[in-house]
C-alpha positions, 0 to 999 in steps of 0.5 A: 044887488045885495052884494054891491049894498053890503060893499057899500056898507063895508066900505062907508062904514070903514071910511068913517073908521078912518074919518075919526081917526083922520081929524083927531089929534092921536090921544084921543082918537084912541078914545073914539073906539066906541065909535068903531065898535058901533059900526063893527057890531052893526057890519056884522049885524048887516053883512053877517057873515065877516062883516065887521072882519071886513069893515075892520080890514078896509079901516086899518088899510085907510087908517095905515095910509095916513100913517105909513109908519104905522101902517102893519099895526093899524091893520092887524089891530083893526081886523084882529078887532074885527074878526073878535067881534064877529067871532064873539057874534058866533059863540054867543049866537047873536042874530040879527033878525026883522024882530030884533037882536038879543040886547045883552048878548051883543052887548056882552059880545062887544065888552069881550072883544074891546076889552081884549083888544083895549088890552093887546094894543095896549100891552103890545104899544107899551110893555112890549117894546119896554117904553114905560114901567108897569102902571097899575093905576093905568093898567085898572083905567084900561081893565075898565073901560075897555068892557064899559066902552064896548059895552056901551057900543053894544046898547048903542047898536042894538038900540040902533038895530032895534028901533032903526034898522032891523027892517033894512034888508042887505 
């Protein structure tokens, strides 16, 4: 039973990844990462071991399909996010226990990992394939928001976790 539960949270939680990025017009669904953070860190909270990897996997093949052309990097931005999220849970030891989760750890957990690929998407979709010049204005908007969205998506899932769902058992 335990197995079916954590591929029910895989995938409801892959298909609301995917939901956000459906009916929001393309600027802003960029905007929504703070949404997937949320449900990145509490997967990986939930099914530990490669949950948000998991979760991040199932998002971007969705997320792909209604997007064909975009299909490889939907995929490999999602699941590279994914697999630095449980990556950073590992190295900073955040555990999810019936107590709780360490606030701060998951929180640093997430600004790490969304800063990082808040930077690789973003130098990866516009430097790379040389679209637009260097804008540093626009290279500070992502330098800070990167760490503050997932820094928020961190609070928010202990917050969840803590009050909510650490009696939950997968």
């Amino acid at each position: 039973m335990q197995k079916t539960n954590r591929l029910i949270v895989i995938a409801l939680f892959g298909s609301i990844m995917f939901i956000t990025r459906l009916f929001v017009p393309q600027p802003i669904s960029s905007l929504l990462i703070a949404v997937d953070a949320v449900l990145l860190a509490l997967s990986a909270l939930f099914v530990k071991s490669l949950g948000a990897t998991y979760v991040g996997a199932v998002g971007g093949v969705l997320t792909g399909l209604s997007r064909p052309s975009l299909i490889p990097f939907s995929i490999i931005y999602t699941v590279l996010y994914g697999v630095m999220v449980d990556g950073f849970l590992l190295v900073l030891k955040v555990k999810a226990t019936n107590e709780g989760v360490n606030r701060n750890r998951l929180m640093i957990a997430m600004a790490a990992s969304t800063m990082i690929i808040g930077f690789l998407t973003y130098y990866a979709s516009t430097f790379f394939p040389q679209i637009v010049e260097q804008n540093q204005a626009l290279d500070m908007v992502v330098a800070f928001m990167g760490p503050a969205t997932g820094a928020t998506a961190g609070y928010a899932a202990s917050y969840l976790w803590n009050k909510y769902l650490k009696s939950i058992s997968l």
